[in-house]
N, C-alpha and C positions, 0 to 999 in steps of 0.2 A: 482319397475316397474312391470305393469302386463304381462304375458305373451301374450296379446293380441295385448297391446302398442308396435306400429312402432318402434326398433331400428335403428337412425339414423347418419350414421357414415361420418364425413368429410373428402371427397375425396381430402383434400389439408393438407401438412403435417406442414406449417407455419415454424418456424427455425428450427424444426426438422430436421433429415435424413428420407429418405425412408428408411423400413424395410424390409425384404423379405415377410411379411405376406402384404403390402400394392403394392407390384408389379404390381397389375392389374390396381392402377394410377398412376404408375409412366410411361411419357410418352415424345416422346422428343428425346428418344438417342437410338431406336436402331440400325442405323449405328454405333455408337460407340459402343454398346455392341456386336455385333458382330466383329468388329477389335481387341477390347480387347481379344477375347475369342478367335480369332486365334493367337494371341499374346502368349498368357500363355500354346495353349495346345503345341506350335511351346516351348517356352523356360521355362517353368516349373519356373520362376521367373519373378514378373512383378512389378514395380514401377507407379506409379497410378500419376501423379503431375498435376496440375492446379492449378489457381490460387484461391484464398478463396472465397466460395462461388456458383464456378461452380458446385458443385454436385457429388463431390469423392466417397463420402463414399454411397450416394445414388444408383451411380451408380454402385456399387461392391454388391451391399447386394438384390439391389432391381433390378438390371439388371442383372449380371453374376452368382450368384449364382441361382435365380429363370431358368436362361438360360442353366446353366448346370444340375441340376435337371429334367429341361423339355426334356434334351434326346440330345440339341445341341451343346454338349460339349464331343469330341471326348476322353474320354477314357479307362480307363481298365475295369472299372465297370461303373455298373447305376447308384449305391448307391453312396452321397455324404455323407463324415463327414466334419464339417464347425468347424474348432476351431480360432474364432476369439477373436481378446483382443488391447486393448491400454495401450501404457508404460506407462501413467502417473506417478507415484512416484514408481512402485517399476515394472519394468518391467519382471525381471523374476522370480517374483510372479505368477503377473497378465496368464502372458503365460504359468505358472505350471495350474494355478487353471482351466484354459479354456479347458487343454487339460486334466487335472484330470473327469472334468465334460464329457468330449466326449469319453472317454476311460475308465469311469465309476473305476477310479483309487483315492489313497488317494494324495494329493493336496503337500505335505508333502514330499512322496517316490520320487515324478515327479519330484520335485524340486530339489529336490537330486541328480536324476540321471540327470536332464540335468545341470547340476553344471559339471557333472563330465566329460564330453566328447564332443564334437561340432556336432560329430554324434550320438549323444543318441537319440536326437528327432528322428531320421532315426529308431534305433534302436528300439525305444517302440514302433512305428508304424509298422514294419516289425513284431516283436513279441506277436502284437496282431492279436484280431478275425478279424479285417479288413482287412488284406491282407491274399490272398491264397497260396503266394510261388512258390513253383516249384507244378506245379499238378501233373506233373506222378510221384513223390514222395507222395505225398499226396493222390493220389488212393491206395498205399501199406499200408500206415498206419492208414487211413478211412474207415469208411463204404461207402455205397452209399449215405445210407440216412443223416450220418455227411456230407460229402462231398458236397450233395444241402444243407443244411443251411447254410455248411459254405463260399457257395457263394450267398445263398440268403442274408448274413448279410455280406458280402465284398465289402469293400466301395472306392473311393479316398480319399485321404486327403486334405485338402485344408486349409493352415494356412493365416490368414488376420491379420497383422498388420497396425490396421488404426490409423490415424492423430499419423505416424513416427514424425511428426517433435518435441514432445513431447519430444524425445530423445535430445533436444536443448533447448526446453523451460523452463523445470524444473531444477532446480540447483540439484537434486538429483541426475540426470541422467547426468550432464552436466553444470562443473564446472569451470570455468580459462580456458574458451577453449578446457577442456580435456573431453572425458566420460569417465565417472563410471565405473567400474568392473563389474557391474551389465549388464551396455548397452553393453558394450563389448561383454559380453557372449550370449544375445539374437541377439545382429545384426551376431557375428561369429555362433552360429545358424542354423539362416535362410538362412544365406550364403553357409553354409556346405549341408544346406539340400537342398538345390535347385543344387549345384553340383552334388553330391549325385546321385538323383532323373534324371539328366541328364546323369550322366555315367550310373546307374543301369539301366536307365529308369523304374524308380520307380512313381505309380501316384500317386504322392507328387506334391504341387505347391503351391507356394508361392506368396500371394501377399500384395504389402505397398501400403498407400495411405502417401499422402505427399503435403501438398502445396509449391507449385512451386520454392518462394523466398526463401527455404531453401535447396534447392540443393548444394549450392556452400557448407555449413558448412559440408556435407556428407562425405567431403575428412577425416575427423578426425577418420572415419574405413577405417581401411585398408581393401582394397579390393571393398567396396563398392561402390565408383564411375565408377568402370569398369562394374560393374553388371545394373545399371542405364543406362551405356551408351549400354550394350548388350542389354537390353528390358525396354523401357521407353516408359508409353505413356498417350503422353499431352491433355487432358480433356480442346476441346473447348467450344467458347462461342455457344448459341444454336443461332439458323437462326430466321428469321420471323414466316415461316412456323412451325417450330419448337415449338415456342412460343406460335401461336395459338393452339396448338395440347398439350402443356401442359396445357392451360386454360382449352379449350372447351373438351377432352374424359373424363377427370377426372369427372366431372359434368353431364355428360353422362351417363355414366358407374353407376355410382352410383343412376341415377334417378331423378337427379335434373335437372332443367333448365335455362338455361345463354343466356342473348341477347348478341345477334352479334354485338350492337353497343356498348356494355360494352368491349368484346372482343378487339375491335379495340383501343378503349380506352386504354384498358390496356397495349397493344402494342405500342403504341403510344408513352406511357408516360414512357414506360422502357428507362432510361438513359445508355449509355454506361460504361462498368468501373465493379469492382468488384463489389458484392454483388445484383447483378440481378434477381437470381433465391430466397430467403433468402425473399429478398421484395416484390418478387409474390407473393411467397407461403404462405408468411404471408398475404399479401393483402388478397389475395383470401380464405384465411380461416378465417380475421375476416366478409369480405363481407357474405361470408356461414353464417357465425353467424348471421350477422343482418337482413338478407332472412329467419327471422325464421326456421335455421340449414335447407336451402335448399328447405323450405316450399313453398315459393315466387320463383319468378324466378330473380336471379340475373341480378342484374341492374345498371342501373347509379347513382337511389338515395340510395342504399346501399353503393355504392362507396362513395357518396359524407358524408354519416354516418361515415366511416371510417375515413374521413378527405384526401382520394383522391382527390378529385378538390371541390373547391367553390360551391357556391348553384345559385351565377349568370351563373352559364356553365349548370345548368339543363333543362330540358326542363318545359314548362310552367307550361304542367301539375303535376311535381313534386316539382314545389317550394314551395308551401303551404304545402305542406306536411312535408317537409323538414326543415320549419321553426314551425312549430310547433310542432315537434319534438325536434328541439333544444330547445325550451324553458321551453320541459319538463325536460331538464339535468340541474344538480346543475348549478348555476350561477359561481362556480370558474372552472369548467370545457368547458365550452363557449368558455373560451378567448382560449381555445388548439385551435380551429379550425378558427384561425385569418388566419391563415397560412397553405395552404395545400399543394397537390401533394401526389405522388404513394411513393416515399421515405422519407414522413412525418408520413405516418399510423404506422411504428414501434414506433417513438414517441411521438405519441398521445396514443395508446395503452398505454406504458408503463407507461408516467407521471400521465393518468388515473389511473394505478395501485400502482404508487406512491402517490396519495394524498388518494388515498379509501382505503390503507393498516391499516391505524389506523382504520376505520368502521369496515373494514374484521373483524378484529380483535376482535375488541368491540363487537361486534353479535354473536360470537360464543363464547366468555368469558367475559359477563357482570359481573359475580363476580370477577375479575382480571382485571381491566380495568387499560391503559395504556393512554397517553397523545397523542397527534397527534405528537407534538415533539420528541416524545421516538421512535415511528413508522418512522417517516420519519430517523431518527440516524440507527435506525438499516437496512435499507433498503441501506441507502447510503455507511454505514462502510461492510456491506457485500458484495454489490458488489463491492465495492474497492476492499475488499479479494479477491475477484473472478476474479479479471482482474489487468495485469501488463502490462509494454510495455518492449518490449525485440526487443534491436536494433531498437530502433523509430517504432516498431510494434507494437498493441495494440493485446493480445494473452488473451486466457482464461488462471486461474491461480485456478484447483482443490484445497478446504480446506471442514475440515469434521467441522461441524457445531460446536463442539466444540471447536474448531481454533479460528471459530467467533466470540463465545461468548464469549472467553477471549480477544481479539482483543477489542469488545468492552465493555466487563470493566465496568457492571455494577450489582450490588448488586439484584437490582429487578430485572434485564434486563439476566435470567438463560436460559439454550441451549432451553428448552419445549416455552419461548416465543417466541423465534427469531425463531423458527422454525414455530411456526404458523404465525407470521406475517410473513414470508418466504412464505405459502404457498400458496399467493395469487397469485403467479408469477409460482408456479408448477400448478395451474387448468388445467384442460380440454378448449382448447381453448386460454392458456396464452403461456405454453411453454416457458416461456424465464430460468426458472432453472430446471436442472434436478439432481435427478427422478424424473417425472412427477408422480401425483396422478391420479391414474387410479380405475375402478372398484372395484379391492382389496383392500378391508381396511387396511392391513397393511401399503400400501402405503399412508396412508393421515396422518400419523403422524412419524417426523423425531426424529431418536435416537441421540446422542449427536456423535456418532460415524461416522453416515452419510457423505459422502463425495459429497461436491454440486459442479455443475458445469453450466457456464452457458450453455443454449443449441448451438450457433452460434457465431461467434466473430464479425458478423454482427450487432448484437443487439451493441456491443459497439461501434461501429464506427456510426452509426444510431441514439444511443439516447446521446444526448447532455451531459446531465447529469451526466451520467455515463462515457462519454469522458471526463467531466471535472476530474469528483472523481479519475479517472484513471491515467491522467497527474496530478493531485494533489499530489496524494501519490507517485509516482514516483518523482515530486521532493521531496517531505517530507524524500522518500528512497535515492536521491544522496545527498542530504545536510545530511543525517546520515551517507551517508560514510565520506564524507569531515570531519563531526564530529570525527568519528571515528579514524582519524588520527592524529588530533588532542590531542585526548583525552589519544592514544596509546600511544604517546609522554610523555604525563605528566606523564601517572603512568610509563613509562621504567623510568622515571629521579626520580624513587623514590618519585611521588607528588610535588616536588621542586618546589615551588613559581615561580621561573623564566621561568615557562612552562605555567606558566596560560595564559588565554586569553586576549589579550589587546583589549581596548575598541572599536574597531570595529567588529573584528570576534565574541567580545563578544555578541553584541547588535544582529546580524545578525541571531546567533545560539538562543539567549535567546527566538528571534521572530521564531523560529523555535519548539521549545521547545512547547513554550504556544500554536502553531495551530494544531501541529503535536499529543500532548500528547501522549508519547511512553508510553506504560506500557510493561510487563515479555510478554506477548501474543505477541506485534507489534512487539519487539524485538525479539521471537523468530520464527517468520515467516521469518528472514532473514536472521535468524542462517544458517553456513555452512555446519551443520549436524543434524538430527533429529532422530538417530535410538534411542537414550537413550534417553525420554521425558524427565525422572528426571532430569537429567544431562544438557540436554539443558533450560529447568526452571531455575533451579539454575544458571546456568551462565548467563542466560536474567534477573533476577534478580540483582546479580550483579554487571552486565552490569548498570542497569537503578541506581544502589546504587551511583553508580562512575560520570555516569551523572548529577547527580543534583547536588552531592559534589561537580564537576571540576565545571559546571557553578554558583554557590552558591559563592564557593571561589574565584573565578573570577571576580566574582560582588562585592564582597567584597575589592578586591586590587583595582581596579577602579571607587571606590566610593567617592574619590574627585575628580580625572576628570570627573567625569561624571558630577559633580555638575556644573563643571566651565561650563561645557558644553549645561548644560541647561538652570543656571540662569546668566551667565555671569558675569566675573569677577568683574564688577561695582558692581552688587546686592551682590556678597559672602563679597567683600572688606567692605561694608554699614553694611550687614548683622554681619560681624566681629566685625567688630570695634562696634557695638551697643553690641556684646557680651563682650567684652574687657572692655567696659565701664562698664557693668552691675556687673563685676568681680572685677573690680576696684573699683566701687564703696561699694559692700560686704565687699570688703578686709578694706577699709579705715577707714568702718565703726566698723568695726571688731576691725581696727588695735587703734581706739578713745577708744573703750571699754577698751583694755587693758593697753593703757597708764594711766585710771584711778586708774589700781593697782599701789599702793603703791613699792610693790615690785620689778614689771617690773620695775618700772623707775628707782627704787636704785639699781638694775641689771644692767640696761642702762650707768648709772653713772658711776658705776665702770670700766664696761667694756670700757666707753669713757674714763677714765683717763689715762686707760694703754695705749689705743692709741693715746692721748696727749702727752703723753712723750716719745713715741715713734719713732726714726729718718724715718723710710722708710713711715710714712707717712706724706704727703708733707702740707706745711705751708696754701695755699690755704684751705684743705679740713679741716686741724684744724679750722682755724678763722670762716670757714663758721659755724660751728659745735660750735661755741663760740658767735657766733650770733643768734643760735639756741636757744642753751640756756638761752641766754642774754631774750629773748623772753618768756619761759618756767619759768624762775627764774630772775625777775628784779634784778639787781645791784650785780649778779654775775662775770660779764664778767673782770670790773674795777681790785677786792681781787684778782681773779684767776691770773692777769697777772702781780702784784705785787709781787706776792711771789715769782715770777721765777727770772731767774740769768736774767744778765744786757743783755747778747746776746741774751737769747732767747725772753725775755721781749719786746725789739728793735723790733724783726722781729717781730714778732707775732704780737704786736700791729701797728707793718707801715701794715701791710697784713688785719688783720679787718680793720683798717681803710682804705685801699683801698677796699676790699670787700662793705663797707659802701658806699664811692663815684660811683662804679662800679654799686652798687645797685639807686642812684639816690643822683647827687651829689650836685644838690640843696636846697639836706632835709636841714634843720634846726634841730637836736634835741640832748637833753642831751649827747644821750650817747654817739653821734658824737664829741662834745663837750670835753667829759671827755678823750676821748682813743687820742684827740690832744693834748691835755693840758698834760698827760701823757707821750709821744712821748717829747716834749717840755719840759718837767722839766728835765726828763732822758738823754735827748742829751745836756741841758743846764749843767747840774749835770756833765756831761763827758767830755766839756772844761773846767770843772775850776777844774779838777783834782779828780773828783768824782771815781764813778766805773770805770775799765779800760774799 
């Protein structure tokens, strides 16, 4: 940029917060900033609550602190010191390191010493250069000229803990209902220091921001709900008036120009309900955008650019305009604006930056190119990372890029790409992840360490997609607890077969298995502890070893009902039986081969003899076995029943010869012939005094 070239800065912060360096648009609450401010100087501890969206944090940074700076903040000194921080995952970290930075201390020591005592925060702050003390004590042991400096550089304090409710929503901080040791020692704290600060009357002062529906969980510090209910104050919704005056100064103030019947419009069209101001801001900052940043005077057919209202609501003279503009947009980005309104532009915006993330990408690493499919995966599995629902609330969920990358589990797919194709949603003018990339280089490329966040939890509830991905993985998370219990089960019983899964819970988890694909990364995003990486690896590993084993095995012991189950007993029984046949028929053919051995058969033989003459087996199965033979060897059956004694000669041959009739008693044949005629000389031979 040359130093001649106009810098042009947007007077609307989109799902951002106000900052204190952007005060001069933020516009709207000063009734409320002035109630707040006699609020906190009256009780030196303030809880901030509203509901999401109305503008907590804005209002703290870009209303009360720009207010007590400016001189209308009654107290000890002029000078402010601001040590703001949020708990997210490690809260009294976060609140060593901020007040390390403000006290120009090691990050390390502070940590330490507020570990050790509930009033140390009091303590570092009393024993530093910011406060003066007792003065007539401090005239004895000063110069004159210490003495003005060291009230030129004596400040108040002022600690901001914003979006408290963090102390709930992270399982770090807040577990099985209970908090951490960690939240314990920052909420006991701020609580001691705002005591504190009211007995000493020390200018110490405390303030939380907090969305509203988390008040009730508060009771879980002691102490805490009586401090809410001493100074509490609820961040309403903004009026009409109100409304116009955050459209139309900001746009002012900054040099640009906004028609009044856009104004009205926009008013118009604001819905009742959370996330109100979220969808201005944003509205109104991509409308800046498409006013060439403020160039044009903002209007109705910037609006209808955005996907605000339809292009049949313009007025005449911009619908030609308006449609040949659309036709200069990719034809799969068209159908976004089937469907419009003021709470459509967050996703229009977004889905634009979900089909353009593979291009982004593609243009800035032509030698690295990635597939459109690869780009849309990782756009959808990271914001899943980044958003949970806790108690049917859809909440932001902090992970450091490298969480991501392992989460999604790919070979090519390393922390440097998902960071660039991430950055299309950190731009100037996108905002929906922070850290945003700003002027500073260092900012437009993320380390693997980076910890991303979405900017608003309005963006989730706004764009469609990412409420799906959100509710998705939240079931894909309770059906892995239900697993979970399951699977606890099997390995306490030692693995035991009788712990597996029967074929319903099996099939339900299997389809869980294949959509969900948990790897070491998804598994330990929902580990119960994360201070030892290694150690929670290793156990997410595992974890996922034991899973595939329980449903593997599982699938395995109900792999003939499942069969019945899908081709139906008719088809397995047909299917059987053709196997049966196929076996039997092997066998028999098998069985032809080797009665051709010589030897088999004289094996046979002998071993049929013994059981011939053996009593326990019964006269039937001999004759049948002698008719066998008879067949095998002609005109053996006749010698063989000759030789034997008179009794057993009798039965044996009344038994073939019944076997014979049995078998079909109309035959006519020799041998039939010969085992009667046998029968007949022998019973003849036994009346006339023959054998006995």
């Amino acid at each position: 940029m040359k130093t001649t070239d106009e810098l042009k800065i947007c007077p609307y912060t989109g799902l951002r917060s106000f900052t204190e360096e952007e005060s001069l648009y933020f516009k709207g609450r000063d009734l409320q900033v002035d109630q707040l401010t006699a609020l906190l100087e009256q009780n030196k501890f303030l809880m901030v609550t509203g509901a999401s969206g109305e503008g907590k944090s804005s209002l703290i940074y870009a209303g009360l602190i720009p207010n007590a700076r400016a001189g209308f903040f009654k107290a000890k000194y002029s000078n402010w010191v601001v040590a703001d921080f949020r708990p997210e995952r490690n809260p009294v970290g976060n609140m060593a390191q901020s007040l390390a930075t403000q006290f120009n201390s090691n990050p390390v020591t502070v940590e330490t010493e507020l570990r050790r005592g509930y009033s140390s925060l009091v303590d570092l702050y009393t024993n530093s250069s910011f406060y003066l003390g007792d003065e007539e004590n401090s005239a004895e042991e000063f110069s004159t000229q210490e003495i003005r400096d060291r009230k030129r550089k004596a400040a108040n304090l002022i600690i901001i803990v914003d979006q408290f409710e963090e102390f709930f929503t992270n399982p770090e901080n807040f577990y099985n209902e209970s908090p951490s040791s960690d939240s314990q020692i920052v909420v006991n704290l701020i609580l001691e220091t705002a005591r504190i600060a009211i007995r000493k009357n020390l200018p110490v002062y405390v303030v939380c921001t907090m969305r509203s529906d988390y008040i009730g969980q508060c009771s879980a510090f002691r102490g805490l709900p009586e401090y809410i209910g001493f100074s509490q104050f609820f961040v309403p919704g903004l009026k009409r008036k109100d409304l116009k005056q955050v459209i139309e100064e900001p746009a002012l103030l900054s040099g640009n120009k906004i028609a009044q019947r856009l104004i009205e419009r926009l008013v118009f069209d604001i819905a009742e309900g959370v996330d109100q101001l979220p969808i201005l801001q944003h509205a109104l900052s991509r409308i800046w955008m498409m006013a060439d940043q403020g160039s044009e005077e903002m209007d109705l057919i910037h609006y209808a650019m955005v996907g605000g209202m339809s292009v049949d609501e313009l007025p005449d003279e911009d619908i030609s305009r308006f449609r040949l503009w659309i036709k200069s947009q990719p034809e799969h980005q068209q159908h976004f604006y089937k469907e419009t309104g003021l709470a459509r532009i967050i996703e229009i915006h977004a889905n634009l930056l979900y089909e353009n993330a593979w291009d982004y990408y593609s243009q800035r690493h032509p030698a690295q190119p990635i597939t459109q499919q690869e780009a849309k995966r990782i756009v959808a599995l990271s914001f899943s990372c980044l958003t949970k629902i806790d108690n049917s609330r859809a909440v932001r969920n902090r992970m450091s890029l490298e969480e991501i990358t392992g989460i999604i589990n790919s070979p090519t797919l390393t922390t440097e790409v998902v960071g660039e194709v991430l950055n299309i949603f950190r731009e100037e003018g996108n905002s929906f992840i922070r850290p945003f990339k700003t002027a500073d280089p260092s900012t437009h490329h993320l380390s693997p360490e980076t910890v991303l966040d979405i900017t608003h939890e309005s963006l989730i509830r706004n764009w469609n997609k990412l409420n799906q991905w959100a509710n998705r993985e939240f079931e894909f998370y309770s059906t892995f607890l239900d697993f979970q219990k399951q699977l606890g089960r099997w390995k306490k019983s030692g693995k035991n077969r009788g712990f597996l899964l029967p074929v319903g819970p099996l099939s339900y988890f299997e389809n869980w298995y294949k959509n969900c694909k948990p790897n070491a990364g998804w598994i330990m995003r929902y580990a119960e502890a994360r201070e030892d990486t290694g150690a929670a690896r290793k156990h997410a590993e595992e974890t996922l070893a034991d899973i595939r084993s329980f449903i593997r095995r599982s699938a395995r012991k109900e792999m003939i009902t499942r069969s019945f189950m899908k081709y139906g007993p008719r088809r397995i029984a047909s299917l059987f039986a053709v196997v049966v046949m196929l076996v039997l028929s092997g066998f028999y053919g098998y069985n032809a081969d080797q009665k051709k051995n010589n030897r088999v058969i004289a094996r046979v033989k002998s071993e049929s003899e013994n059981l011939l003459k053996s009593r326990e087996v019964a006269l039937p199965e001999k004759a049948i076995y002698l008719l066998a033979a008879e067949r095998h060897d002609s005109s053996s059956l006749i010698p063989y029943l000759q030789n034997l004694g008179y009794r057993d000669r009798v039965s044996l041959a009344n038994e073939v010869y019944k076997q014979i009739l049995c078998f079909n008693k109309h035959l006519e044949s020799p041998l039939k012939s010969s085992v009667f005629e046998l029968l007949a000389r022998n019973l003849s031979d036994s009346t006339e005094g023959g054998d006995p």
